[in-house]
C-alpha positions as CSV (number, residue, x, y, z in Angstrom):
1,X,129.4,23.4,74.8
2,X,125.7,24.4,74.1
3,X,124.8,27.0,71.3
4,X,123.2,30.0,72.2
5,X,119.8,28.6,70.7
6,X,120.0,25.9,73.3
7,X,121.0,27.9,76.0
8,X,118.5,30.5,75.3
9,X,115.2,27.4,75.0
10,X,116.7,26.3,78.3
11,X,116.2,29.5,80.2
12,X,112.8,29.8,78.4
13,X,112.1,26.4,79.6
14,X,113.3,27.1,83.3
15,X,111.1,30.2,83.7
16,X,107.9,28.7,82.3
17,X,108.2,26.0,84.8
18,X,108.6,28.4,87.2
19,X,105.5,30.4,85.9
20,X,103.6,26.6,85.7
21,X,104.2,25.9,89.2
22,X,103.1,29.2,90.3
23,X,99.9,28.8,88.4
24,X,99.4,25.2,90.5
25,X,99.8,27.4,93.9
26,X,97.6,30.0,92.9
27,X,94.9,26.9,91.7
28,X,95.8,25.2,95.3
29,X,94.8,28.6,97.0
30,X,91.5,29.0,95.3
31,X,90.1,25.7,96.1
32,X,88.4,26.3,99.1
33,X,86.4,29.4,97.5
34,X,83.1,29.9,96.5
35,X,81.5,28.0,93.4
36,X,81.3,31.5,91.7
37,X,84.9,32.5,92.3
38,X,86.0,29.1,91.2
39,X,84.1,28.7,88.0
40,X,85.4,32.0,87.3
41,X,89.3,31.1,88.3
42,X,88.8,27.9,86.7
43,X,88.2,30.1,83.4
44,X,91.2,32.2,83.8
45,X,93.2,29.4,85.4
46,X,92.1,27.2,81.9
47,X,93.2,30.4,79.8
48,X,96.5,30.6,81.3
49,X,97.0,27.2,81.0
50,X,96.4,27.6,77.1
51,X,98.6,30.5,77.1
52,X,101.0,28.1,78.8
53,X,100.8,25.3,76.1
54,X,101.4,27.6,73.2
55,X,104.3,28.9,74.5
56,X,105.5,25.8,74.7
57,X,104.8,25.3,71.1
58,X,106.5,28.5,70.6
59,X,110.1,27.3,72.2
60,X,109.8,24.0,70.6
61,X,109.4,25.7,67.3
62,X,112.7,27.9,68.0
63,X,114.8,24.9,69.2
64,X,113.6,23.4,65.8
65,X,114.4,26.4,63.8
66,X,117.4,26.6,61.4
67,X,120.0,29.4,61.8
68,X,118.4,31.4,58.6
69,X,115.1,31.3,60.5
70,X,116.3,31.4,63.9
71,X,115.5,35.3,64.6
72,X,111.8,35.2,63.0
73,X,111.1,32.6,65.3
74,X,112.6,34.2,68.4
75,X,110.5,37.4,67.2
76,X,107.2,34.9,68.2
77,X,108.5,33.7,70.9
78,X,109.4,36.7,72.6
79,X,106.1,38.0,71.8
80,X,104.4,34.9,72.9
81,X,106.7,34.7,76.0
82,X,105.8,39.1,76.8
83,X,101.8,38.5,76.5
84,X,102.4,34.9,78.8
85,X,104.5,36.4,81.2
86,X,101.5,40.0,81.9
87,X,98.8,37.2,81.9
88,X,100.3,35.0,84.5
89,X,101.4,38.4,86.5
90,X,98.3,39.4,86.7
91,X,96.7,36.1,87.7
92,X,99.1,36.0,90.5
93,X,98.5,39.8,91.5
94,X,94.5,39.0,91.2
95,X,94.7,36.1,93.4
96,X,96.5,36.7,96.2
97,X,95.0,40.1,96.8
């Protein structure tokens, strides 16, 4: 039987896949606009995808994390994961307006 830490890095894991693919759609979408509306997506697309990686770094920090540091870590996580999840929903919100 998983641990709670486990459990909790999976469903982590699950929604940030989620969030990457959606990001891929949104990149898909905006292809066929014009060169200024790209270079400007492709700047918040890049920053997203940055956002993206670090929280990745986050969840692999928790998973590492021993039981005495364990709620520290989930502190930054779920901080990292709250400021992820309002960048990508306003992307998404942005875009397909």
């Amino acid at each position: 039987m998983m641990n709670t830490k486990e459990l909790y890095k999976q469903k982590l894991e699950a929604q940030l896949d989620e969030w990457k693919a959606e990001v891929a759609k949104l990149k898909a979408k905006t292809a066929g606009e014009a060169a200024d509306a790209q270079l400007l997506m492709h700047k918040q697309f890049t920053a997203l995808e940055e956002h993206i990686a670090e929280t990745q770094t986050k969840i692999s920090e928790l998973a590492d994390a021993s039981e005495e540091a364990w709620d520290s870590v989930k502190t930054g996580v779920e901080s990292a994961w709250d400021s992820l999840k309002t960048a990508v929903n306003d992307a998404v919100a942005k875009f397909k307006s």
